[in-house]
C-alpha positions in Angstrom: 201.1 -120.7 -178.5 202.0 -116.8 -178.5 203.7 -115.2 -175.9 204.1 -111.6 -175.4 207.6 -110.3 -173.3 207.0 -106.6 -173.9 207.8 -105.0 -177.0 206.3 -102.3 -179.1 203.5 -101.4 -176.4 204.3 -98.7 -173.9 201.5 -99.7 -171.5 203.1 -102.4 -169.1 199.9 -103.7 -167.1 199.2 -106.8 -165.4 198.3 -109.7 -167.2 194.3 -110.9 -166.1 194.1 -114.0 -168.5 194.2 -117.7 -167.0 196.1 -120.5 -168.0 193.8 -123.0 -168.5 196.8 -125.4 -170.2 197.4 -127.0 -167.1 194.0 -127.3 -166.2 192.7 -129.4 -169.4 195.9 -131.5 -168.7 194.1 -132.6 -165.7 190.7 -133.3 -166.8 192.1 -135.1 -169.9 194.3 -137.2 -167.4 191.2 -137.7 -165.4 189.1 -138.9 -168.3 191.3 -141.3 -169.4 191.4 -142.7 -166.1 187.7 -142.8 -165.6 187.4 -144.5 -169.2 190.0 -147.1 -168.5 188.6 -147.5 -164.4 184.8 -147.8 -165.3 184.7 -150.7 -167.6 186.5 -153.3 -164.9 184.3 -152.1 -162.3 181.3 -152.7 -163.8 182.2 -155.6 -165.7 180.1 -158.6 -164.5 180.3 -162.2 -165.3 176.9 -163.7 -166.4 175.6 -166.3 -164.2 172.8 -168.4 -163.8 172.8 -169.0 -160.2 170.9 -172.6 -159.2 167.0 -172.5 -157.6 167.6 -173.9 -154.2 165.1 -176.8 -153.3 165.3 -178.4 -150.0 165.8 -182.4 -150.4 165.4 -184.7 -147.7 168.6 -185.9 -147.1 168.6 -190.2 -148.0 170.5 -191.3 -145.0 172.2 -195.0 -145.6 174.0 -196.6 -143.1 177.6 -196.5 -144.6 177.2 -192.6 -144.7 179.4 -190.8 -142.2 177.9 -187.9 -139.5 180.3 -185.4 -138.3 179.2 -182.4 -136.4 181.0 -179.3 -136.6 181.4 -176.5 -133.7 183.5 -174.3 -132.0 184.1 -173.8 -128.2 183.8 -171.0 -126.3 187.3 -170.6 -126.0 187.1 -171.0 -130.2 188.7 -174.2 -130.9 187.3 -176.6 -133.8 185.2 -178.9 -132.4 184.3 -182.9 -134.4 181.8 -185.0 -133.6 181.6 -188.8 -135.4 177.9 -189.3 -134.8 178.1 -188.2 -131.3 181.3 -189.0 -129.7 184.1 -186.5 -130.7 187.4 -186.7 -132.4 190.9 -184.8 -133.1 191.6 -184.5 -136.4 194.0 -187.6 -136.4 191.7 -190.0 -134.9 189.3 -188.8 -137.8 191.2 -188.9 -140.2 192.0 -192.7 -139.3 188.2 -193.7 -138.5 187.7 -192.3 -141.7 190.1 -194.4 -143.8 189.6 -197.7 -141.7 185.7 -196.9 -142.7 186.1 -196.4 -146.5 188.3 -199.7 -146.8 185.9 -201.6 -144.8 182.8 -200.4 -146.9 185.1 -200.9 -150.1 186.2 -204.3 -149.3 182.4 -205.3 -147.9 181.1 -204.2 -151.5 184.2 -206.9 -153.2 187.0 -204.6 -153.4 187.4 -201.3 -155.9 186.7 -203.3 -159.2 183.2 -204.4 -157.7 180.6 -203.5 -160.5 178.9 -201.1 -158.3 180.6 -200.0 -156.3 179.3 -197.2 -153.9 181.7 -195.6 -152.1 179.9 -193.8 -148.7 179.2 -189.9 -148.4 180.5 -187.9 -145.6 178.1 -185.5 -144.5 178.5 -182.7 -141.9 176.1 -180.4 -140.0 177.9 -177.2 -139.4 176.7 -175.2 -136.7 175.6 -171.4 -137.5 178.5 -169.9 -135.4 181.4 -171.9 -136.5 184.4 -170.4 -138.2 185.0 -171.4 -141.7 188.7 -173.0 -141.1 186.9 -175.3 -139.0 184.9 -177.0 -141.8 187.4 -176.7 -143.8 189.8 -178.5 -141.7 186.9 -181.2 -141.2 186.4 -181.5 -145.1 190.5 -181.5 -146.0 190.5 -184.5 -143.8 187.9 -186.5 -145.3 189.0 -185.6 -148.7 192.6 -186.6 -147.6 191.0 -189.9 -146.1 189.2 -190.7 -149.7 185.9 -189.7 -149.4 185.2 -188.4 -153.0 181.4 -186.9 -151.6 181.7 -184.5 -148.6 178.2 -182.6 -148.3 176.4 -180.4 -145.9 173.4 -181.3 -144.0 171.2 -178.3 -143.2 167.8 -177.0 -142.5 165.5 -175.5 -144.1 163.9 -171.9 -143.3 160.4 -172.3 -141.5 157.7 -172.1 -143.9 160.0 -173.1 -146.6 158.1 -175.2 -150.0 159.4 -177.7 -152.1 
């Protein structure tokens, strides 16, 4: 870089040239940026996702129904098959109805052994803590499946 502070010239007039130093600084800072930036925004994980087919649900007996809601006032509302429960009383119904199925089948070494499923209808509106809550306490009470009942779109094939 040359610099001129006067000298040999007798003509002292303004200087009209830019600085355009700090001005590639900036783009090369911006460019390193956008090279480093780009790459994790675009960067996508390949997935197959799965084909959803509509099975009718097989329901057995053993299998528990819980119905999920909110109230108006929004307050997690449980259903066991139609009478509803607090999240203690469910999660005791739910253990007192695992060991009863697992001691009707001869007890956990039983050769097969089939533990029941706990499935719950969720309706549309209710907030996700509250199916949460609902499948925490199954979980916590054994049940090894917890699944969703839903419906299918109208006009729906298999």
């Amino acid at each position: 870089m040359a610099m001129s502070v006067g000298g040999d010239s007798a003509e002292d007039k303004a200087m009209s040239d830019i600085n355009t130093t700090p001005l590639v600084d900036v783009m090369l800072v911006l460019l390193i940026i956008f090279l480093i930036a780009i790459p994790t925004v675009i960067q996508s994980v390949e997935l197959t996702l799965p084909k959803v087919v509509y099975e009718p649900t097989e329901t057995k007996p053993e299998n528990v129904l819980l119905a999920v809601r909110a109230s108006p006032e929004g307050q997690c509302q449980v259903y066991w098959g139609m009478a509803p429960v607090t999240s203690e009383e469910l999660f005791n119904r739910a253990e007192k109805k695992l060991k009863s199925e697992i001691d009707k089948q001869g007890g956990l070494t039983a050769p097969d052994l089939e533990l029941p499923e706990a499935h719950i209808r969720g309706d549309i509106n209710t907030p996700y803590r509250c199916i949460g809550a609902t499948i925490f306490t199954m979980q916590r009470a054994g049940f090894i499946k917890v699944g969703f009942i839903s419906e299918p779109p109208p006009n729906s094939q298999q």
